[in-house]
N, C-alpha and C positions, 0 to 999 in steps of 0.2 A: 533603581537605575538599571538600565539593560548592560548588560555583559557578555549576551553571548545571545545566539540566531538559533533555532530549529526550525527544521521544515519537514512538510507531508512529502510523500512525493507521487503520488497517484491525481494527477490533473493539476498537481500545484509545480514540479518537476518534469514526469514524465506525463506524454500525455496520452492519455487511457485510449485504447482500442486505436491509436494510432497502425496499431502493428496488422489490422485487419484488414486493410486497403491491400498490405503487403502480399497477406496470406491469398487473398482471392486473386491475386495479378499472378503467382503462382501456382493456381490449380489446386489451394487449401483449403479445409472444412474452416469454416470459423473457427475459432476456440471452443467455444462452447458445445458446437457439433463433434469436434474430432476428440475432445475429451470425453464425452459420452460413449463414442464409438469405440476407442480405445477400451475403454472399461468394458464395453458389449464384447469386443472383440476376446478380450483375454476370458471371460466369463462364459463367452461359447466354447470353447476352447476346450473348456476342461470340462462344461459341461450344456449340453443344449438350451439357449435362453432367447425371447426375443427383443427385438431393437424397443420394442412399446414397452416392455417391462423394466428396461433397464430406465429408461429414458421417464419411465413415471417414476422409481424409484429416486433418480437423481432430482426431479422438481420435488418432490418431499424432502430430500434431503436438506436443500437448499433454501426451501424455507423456515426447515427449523435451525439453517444454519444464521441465519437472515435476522431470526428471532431474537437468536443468543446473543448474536452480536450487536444487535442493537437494545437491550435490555438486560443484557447480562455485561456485555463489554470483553467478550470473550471471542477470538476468532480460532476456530476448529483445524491441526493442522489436514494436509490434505490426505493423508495416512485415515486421519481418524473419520473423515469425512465419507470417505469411502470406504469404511468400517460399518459404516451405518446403514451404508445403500445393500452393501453384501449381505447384513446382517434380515434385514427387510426384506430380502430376494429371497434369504435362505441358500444362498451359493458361497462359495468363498474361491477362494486364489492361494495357489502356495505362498510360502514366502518372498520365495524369487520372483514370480509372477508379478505379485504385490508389490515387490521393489521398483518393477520398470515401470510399472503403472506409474505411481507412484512419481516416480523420475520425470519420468514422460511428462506429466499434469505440471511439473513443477518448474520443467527447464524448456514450457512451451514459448514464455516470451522472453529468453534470451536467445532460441532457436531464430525466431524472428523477431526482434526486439521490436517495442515502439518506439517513439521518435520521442528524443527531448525539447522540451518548449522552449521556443526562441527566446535568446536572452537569460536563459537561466544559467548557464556555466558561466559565462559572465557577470553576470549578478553574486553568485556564489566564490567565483574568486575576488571580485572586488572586496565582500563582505567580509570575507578570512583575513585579507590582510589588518581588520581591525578588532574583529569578532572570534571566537571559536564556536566552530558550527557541527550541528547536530542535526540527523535524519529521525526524527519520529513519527514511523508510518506503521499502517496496519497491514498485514500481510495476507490477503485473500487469497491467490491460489498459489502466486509465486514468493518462498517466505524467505527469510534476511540472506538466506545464503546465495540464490541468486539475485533478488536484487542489488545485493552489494556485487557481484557480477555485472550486473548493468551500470553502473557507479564508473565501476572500472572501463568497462568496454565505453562511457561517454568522459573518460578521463579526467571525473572532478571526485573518486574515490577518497583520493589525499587530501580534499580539501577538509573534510568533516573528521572532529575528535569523536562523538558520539555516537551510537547507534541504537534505536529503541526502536526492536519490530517486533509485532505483538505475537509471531507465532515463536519465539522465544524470549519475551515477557512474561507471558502467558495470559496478559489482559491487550485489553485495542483502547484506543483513544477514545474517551477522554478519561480514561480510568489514570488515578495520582501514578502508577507503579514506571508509565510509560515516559512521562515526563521526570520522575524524579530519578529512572536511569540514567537519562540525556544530561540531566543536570549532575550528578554523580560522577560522568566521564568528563566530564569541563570542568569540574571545579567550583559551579559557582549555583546556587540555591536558583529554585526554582521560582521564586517571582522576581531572577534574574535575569529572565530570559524573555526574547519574543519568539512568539513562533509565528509560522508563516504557512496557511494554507486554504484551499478552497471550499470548503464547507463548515456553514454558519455555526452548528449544535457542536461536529467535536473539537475543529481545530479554531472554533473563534469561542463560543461559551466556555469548551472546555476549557479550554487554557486560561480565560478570564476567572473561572472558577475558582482555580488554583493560585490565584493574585499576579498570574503574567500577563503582559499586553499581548496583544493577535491583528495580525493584518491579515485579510481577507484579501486572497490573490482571485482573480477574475478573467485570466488570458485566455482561457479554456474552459471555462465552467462558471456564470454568471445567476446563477438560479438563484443565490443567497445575496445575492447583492442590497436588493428592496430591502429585507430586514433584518440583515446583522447587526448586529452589537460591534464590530470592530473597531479598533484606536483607530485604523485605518484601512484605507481600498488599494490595490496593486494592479492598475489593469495591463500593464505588462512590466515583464523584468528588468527590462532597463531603470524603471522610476526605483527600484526596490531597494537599494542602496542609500540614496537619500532619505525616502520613506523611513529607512529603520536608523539612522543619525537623526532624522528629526523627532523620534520619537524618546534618545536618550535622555536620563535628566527629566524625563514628566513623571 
């Protein structure tokens, strides 16, 4: 019997690269460009390096971060991540240096936040008043401490008992550690729970793996549609509330 909600929140909640339209209407690198640059920048600084070097070091980096996380179940905080590009440069950064960097990479999408998916704070307050809810997401650049920052800045922080983000878990979904956190702050076992998010392998297998139900959200990201396994489909927030009542009791 279901007892309690978790949700992803990266295209199931917030919706990803939203915040990019933002950045370029204001005269801003992508993310991905201004975080490279950032790192070039603090790394000439202290000592001569060029934009190519850094910028090939970060696409190594990132796909052996890419690797872990998808066969390991492990996501690298962003500290460590760029541990590894310095380390492959053979340059490094003071500590202080390292901190803003650091910073910088970590509070770039609450600087300019993405937008949340229509119908999801609503969804999520309906569901609390009968459910206790949990966020279990993975944390790729921005980790639990400013997402739960975003949480707050779209004013549905209060609604969720749980929290399980994988760059202080120390594993990512669909690893047991993530879900059986969530389940640990609510009180209630883990094939007590549904979770809710957008991709097929971690947040619909996963969770099935682990003997919970999974619905498959689709408002933003339909690519897993054709071959999920899901109890069921969400194609927007508003249905998600009844979705997860009619699933109680199966």
């Amino acid at each position: 019997m279901i007892k309690a909600v978790t949700f992803d929140l990266w295209d199931t909640v917030i919706h990803d690269d939203s915040d990019e339209p933002k950045r370029a209407a204001q005269g801003l690198r992508s993310k991905k460009e201004e975080r490279r640059y950032l790192l070039w920048e603090a790394l000439n600084q202290n000592s001569p390096i060029t934009q190519e070097e850094v910028w090939l070091a970060c696409n190594t980096a990132d796909a052996a971060f890419n690797h872990v996380w998808h066969t390991q179940f492990v996501t690298w905080r962003v500290r460590e991540r760029l541990q590894i590009v310095m380390d492959g440069l053979g340059h490094g950064l003071s500590e202080s240096a390292l901190d803003l960097v650091v910073q910088q990479y970590e509070e770039m999408e609450i600087n300019v936040a993405p937008d949340i998916i229509e119908g999801a704070a609503d969804a999520i307050v309906a569901l609390s008043q009968d459910f206790p809810l949990a966020v279990v997401s993975d944390a790729i650049v921005s980790p639990g401490r400013c997402l739960r920052q975003w949480l707050e800045l779209n004013h549905i922080l209060q609604y969720f008992q749980g929290f399980a983000f994988s760059d202080e878990v120390g594993f990512s979904k669909p690893h047991r550690s993530m879900f059986a956190l969530a389940a640990e702050q609510m009180g209630v076992t883990i094939e007590e729970m549904v979770h809710v998010g957008d991709r097929d392998h971690n947040d619909i297998k996963g969770a099935q793996a682990l003997g919970m139900k999974a619905i498959l959200f689709t408002g933003t990201r339909d690519k897993d549609k054709a071959i999920t396994t899901a109890d069921a489909i969400c194609e927007h927030h508003r249905e998600l509330p009844d979705i997860v009542r009619s699933l109680v009791g199966q």
